[in-house]
N, CA, C and O atoms as CSV, one atom per row, in Angstrom:
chain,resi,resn,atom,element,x,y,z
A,1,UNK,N,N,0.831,-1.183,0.000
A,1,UNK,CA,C,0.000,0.000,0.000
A,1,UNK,C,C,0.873,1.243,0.000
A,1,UNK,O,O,1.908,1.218,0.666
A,2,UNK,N,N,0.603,2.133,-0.566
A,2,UNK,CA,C,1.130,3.737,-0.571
A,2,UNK,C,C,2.222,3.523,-1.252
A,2,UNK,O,O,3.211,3.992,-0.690
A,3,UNK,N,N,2.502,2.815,-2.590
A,3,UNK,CA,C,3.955,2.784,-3.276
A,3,UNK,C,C,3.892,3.412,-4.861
A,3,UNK,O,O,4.792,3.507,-5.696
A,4,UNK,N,N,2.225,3.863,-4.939
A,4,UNK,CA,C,1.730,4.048,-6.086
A,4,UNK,C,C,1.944,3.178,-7.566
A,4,UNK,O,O,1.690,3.601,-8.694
A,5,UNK,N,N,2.397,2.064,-7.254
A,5,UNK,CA,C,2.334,0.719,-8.122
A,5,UNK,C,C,1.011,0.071,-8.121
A,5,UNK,O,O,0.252,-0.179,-7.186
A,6,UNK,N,N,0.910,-0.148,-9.415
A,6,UNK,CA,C,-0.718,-1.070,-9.341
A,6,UNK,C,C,-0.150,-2.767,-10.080
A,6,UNK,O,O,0.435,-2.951,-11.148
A,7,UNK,N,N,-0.410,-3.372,-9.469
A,7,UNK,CA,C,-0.333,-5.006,-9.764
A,7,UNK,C,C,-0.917,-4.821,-11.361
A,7,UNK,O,O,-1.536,-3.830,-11.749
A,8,UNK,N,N,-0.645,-5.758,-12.014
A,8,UNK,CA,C,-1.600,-5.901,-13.003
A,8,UNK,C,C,-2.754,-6.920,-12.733
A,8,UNK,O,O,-2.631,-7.637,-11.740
A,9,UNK,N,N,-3.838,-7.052,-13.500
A,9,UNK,CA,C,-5.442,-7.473,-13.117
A,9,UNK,C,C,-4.961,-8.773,-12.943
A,9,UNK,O,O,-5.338,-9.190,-11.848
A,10,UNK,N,N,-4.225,-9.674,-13.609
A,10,UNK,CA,C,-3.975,-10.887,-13.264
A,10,UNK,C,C,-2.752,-11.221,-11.880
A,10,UNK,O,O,-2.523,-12.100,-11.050
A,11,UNK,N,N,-2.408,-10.368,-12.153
A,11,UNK,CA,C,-1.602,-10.991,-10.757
A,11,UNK,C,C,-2.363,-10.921,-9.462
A,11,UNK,O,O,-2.254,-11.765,-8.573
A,12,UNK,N,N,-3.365,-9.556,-9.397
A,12,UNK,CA,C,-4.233,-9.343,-7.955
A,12,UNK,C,C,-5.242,-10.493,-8.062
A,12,UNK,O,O,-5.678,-11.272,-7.215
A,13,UNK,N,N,-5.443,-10.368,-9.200
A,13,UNK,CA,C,-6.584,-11.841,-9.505
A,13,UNK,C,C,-6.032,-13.385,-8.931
A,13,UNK,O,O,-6.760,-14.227,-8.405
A,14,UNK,N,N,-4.765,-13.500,-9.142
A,14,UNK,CA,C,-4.281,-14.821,-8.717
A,14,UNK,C,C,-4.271,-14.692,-7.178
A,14,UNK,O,O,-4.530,-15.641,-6.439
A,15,UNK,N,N,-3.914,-13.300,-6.691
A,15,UNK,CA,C,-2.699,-13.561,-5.288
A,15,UNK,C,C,-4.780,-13.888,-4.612
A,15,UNK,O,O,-5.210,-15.033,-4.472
A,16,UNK,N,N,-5.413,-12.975,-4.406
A,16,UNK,CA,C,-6.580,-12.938,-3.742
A,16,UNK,C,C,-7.558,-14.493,-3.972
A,16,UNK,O,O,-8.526,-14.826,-3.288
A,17,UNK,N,N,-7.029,-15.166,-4.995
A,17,UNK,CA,C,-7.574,-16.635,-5.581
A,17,UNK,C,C,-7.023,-17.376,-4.393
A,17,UNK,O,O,-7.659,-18.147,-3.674
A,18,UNK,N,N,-5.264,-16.911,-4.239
A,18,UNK,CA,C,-4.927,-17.985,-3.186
A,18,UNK,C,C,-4.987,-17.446,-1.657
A,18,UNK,O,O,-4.853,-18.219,-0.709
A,19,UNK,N,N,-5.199,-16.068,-1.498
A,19,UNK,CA,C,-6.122,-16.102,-0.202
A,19,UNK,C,C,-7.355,-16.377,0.099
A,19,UNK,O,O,-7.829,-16.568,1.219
A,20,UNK,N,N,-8.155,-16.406,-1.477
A,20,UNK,CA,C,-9.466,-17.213,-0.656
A,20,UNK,C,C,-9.407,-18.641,-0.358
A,20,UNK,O,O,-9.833,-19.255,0.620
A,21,UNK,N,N,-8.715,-19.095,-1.531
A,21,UNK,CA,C,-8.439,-20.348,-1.185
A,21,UNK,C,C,-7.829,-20.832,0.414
A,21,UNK,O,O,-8.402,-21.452,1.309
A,22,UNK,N,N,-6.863,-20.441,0.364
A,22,UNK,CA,C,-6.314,-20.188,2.258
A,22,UNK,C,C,-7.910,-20.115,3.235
A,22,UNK,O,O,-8.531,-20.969,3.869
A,23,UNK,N,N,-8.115,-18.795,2.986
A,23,UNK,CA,C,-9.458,-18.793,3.975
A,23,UNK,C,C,-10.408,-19.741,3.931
A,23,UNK,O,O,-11.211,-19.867,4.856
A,24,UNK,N,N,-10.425,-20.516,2.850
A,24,UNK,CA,C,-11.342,-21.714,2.819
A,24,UNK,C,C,-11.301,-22.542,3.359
A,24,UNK,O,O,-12.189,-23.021,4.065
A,25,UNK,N,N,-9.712,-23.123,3.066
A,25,UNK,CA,C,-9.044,-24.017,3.477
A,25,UNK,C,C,-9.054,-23.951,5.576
A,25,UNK,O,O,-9.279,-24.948,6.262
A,26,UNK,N,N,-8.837,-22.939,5.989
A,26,UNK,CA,C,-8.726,-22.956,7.285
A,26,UNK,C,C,-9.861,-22.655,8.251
A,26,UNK,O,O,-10.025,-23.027,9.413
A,27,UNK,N,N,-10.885,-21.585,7.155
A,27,UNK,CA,C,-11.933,-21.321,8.006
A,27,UNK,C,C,-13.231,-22.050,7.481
A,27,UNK,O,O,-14.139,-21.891,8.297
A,28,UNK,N,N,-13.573,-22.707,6.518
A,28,UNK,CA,C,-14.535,-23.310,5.464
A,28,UNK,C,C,-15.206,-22.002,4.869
A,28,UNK,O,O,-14.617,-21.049,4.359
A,29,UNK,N,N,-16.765,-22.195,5.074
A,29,UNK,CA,C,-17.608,-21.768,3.999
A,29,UNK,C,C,-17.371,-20.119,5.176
A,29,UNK,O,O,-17.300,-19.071,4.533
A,30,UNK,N,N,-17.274,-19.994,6.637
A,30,UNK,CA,C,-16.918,-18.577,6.812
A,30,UNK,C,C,-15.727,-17.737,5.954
A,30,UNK,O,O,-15.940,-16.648,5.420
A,31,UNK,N,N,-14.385,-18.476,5.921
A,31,UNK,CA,C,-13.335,-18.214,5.156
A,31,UNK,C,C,-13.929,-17.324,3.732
A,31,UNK,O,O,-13.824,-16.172,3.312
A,32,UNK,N,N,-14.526,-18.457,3.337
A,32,UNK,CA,C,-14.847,-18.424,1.937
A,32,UNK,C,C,-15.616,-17.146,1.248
A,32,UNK,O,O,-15.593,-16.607,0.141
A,33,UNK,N,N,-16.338,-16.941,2.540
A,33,UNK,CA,C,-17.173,-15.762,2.092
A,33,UNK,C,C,-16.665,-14.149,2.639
A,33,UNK,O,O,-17.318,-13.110,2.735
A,34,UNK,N,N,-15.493,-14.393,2.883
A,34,UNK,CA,C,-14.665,-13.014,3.362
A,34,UNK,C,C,-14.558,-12.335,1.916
A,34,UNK,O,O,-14.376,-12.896,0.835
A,35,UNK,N,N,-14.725,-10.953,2.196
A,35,UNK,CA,C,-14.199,-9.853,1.334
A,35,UNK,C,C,-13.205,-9.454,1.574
A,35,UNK,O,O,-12.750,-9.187,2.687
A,36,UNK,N,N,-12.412,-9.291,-0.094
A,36,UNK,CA,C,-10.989,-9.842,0.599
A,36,UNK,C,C,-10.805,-8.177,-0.621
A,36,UNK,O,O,-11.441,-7.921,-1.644
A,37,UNK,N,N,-9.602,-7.296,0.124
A,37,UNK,CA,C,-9.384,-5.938,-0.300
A,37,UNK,C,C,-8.274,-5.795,-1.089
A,37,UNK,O,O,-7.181,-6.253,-0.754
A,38,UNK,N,N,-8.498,-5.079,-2.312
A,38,UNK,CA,C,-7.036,-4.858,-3.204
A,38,UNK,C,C,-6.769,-3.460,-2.365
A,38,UNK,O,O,-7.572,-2.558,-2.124
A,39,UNK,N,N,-5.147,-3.598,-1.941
A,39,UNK,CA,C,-4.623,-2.661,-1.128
A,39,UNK,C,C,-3.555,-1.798,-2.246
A,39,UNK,O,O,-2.814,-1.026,-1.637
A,40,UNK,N,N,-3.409,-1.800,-3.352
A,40,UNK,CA,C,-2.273,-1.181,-4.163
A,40,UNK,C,C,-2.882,0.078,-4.876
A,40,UNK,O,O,-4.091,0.307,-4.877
A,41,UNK,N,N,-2.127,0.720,-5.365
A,41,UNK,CA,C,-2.369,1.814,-6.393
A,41,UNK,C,C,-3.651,1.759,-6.527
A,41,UNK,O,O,-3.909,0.648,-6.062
A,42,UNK,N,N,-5.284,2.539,-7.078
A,42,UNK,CA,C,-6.388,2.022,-7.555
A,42,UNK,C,C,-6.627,3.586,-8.059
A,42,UNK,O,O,-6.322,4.683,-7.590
A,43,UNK,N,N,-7.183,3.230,-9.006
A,43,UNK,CA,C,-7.405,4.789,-9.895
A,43,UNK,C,C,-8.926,4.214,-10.940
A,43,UNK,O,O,-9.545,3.169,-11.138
A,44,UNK,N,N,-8.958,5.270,-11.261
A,44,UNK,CA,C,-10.747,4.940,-11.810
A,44,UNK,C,C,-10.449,4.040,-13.398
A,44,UNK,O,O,-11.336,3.337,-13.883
A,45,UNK,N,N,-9.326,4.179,-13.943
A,45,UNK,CA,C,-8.495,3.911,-14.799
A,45,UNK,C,C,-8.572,2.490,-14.867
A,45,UNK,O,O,-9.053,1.871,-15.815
A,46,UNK,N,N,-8.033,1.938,-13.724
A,46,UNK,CA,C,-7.527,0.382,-13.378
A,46,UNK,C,C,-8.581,-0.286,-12.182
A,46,UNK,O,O,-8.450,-1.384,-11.640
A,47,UNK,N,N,-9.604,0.672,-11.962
A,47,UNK,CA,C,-10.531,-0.096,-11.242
A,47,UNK,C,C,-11.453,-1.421,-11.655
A,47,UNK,O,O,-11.631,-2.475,-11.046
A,48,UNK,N,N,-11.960,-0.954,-12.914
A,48,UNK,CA,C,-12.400,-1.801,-13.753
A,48,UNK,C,C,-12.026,-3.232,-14.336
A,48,UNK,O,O,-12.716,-4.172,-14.731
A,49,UNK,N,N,-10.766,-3.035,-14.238
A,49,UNK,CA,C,-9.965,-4.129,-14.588
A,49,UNK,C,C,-9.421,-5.223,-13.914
A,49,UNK,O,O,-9.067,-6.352,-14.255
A,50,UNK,N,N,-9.454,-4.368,-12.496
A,50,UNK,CA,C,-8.791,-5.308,-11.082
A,50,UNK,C,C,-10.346,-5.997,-10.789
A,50,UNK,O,O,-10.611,-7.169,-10.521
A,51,UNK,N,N,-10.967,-5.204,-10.894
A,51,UNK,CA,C,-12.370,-5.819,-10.844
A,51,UNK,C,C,-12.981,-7.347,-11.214
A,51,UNK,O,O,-13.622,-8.172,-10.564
A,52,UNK,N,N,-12.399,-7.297,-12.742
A,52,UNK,CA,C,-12.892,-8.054,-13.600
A,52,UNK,C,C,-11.837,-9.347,-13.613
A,52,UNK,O,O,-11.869,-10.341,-14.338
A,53,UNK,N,N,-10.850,-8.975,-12.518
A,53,UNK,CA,C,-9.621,-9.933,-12.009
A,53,UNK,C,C,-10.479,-11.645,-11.633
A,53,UNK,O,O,-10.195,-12.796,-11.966
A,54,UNK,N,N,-11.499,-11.099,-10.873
A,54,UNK,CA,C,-11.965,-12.095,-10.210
A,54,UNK,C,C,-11.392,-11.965,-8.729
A,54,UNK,O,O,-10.184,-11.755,-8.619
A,55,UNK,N,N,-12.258,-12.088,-7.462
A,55,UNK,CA,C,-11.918,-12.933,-6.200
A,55,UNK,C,C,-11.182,-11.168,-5.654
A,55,UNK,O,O,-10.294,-11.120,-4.803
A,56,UNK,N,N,-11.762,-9.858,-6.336
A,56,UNK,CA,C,-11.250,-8.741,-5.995
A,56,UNK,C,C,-12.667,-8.282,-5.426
A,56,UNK,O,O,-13.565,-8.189,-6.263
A,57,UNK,N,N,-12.961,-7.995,-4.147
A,57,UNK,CA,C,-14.218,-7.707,-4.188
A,57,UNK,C,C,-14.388,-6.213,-3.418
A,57,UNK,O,O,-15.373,-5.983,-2.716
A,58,UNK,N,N,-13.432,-5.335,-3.608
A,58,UNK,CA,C,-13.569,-3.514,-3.401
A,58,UNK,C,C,-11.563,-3.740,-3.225
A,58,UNK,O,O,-10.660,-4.574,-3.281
A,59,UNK,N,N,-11.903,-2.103,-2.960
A,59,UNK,CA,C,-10.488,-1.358,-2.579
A,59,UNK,C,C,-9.848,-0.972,-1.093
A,59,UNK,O,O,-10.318,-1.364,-0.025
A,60,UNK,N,N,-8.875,-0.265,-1.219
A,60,UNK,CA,C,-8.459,0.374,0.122
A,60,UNK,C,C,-8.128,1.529,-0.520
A,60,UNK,O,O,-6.935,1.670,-0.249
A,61,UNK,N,N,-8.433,2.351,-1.140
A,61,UNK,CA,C,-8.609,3.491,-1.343
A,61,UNK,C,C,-7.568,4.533,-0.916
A,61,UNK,O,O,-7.897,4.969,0.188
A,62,UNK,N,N,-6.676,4.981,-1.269
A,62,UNK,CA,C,-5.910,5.681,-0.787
A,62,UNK,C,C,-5.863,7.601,-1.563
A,62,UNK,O,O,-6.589,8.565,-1.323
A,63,UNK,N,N,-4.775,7.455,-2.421
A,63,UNK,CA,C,-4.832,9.036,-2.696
A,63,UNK,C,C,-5.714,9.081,-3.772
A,63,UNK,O,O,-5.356,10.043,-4.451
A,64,UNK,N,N,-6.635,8.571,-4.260
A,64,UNK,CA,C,-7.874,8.949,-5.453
A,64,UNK,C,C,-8.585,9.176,-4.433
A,64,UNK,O,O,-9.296,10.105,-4.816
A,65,UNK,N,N,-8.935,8.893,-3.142
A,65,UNK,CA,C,-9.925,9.181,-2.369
A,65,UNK,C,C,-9.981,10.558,-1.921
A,65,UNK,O,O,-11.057,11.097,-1.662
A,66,UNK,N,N,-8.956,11.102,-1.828
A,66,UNK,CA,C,-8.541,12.854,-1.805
A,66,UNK,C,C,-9.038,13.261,-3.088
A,66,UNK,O,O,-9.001,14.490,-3.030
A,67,UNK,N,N,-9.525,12.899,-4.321
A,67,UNK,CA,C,-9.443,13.872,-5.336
A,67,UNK,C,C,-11.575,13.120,-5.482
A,67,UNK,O,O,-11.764,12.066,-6.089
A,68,UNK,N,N,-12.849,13.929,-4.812
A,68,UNK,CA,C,-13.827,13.078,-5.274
A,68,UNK,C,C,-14.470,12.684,-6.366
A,68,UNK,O,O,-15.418,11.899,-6.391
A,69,UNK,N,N,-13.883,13.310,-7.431
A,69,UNK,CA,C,-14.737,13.215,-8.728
A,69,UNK,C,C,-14.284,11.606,-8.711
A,69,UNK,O,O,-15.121,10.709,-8.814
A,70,UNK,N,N,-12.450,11.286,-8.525
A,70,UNK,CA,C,-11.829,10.116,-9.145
A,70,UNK,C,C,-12.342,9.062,-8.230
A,70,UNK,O,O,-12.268,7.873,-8.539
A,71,UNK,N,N,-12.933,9.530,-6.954
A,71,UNK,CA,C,-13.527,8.415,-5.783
A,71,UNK,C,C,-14.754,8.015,-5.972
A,71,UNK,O,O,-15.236,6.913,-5.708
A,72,UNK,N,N,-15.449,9.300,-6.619
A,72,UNK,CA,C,-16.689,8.712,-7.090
A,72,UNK,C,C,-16.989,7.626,-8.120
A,72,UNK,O,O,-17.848,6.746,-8.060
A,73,UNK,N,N,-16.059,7.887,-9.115
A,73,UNK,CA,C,-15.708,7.048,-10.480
A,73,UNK,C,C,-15.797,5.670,-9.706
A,73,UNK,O,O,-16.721,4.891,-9.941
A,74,UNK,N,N,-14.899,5.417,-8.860
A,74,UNK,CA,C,-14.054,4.253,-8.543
A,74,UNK,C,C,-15.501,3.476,-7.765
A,74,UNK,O,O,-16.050,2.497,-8.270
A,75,UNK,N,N,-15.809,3.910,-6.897
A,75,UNK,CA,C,-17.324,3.478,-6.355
A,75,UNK,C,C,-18.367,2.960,-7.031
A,75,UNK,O,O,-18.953,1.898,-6.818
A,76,UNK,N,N,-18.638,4.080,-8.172
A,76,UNK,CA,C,-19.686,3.126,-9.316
A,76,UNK,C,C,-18.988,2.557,-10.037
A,76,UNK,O,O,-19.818,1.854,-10.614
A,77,UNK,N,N,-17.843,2.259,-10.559
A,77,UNK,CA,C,-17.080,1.288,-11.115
A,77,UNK,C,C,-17.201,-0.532,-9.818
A,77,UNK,O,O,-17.259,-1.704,-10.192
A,78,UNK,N,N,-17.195,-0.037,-8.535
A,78,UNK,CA,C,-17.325,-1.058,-8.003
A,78,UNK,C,C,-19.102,-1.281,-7.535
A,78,UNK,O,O,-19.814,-2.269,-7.355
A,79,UNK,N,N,-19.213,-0.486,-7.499
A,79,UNK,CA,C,-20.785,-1.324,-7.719
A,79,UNK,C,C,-21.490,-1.411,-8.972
A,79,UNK,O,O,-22.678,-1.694,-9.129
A,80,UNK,N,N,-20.694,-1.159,-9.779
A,80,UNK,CA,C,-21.748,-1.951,-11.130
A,80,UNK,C,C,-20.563,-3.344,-11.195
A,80,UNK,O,O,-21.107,-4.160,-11.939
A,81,UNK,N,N,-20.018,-3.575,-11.008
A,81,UNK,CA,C,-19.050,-4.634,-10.850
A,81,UNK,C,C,-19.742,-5.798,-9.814
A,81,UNK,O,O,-19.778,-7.001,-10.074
A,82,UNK,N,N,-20.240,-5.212,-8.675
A,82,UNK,CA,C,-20.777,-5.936,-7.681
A,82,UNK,C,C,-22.378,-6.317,-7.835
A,82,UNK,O,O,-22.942,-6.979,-6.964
């Protein structure tokens, strides 16, 4: 978080695949149903895309959240996603 690097959609897509998997694995169907947070770079840009990663289910929001037009973007980008 805070390095202003964004993963690309497949790599956040994999890493969060094998933490749900983990949470499954240890906690079952509670595990399973955790919302699990992309913590990197997120811009209204690349929201869409981390989205469509799979097993990404919102953000941690960092400096787009200071600017609201780009926070707003990012919000209905995740709820039409959701």
């Amino acid at each position: 978080m805070g390095t202003g690097k964004t993963a690309s959609a497949r790599d956040a897509g994999a890493m969060h695949r094998r933490i749900r998997t983990w949470l499954t694995e240890q906690y079952g169907a509670t595990g399973a149903d955790r919302s699990i947070l992309y913590g990197g770079s997120v811009k209204p840009g690349n929201a869409a895309g981390l989205m469509a990663a799979g097993d990404v289910d919102g953000f941690l929001v960092g400096g787009a959240s200071l600017e609201a037009e780009a926070f707003l973007q990012i919000v209905r980008l995740v709820a039409e996603a959701s």
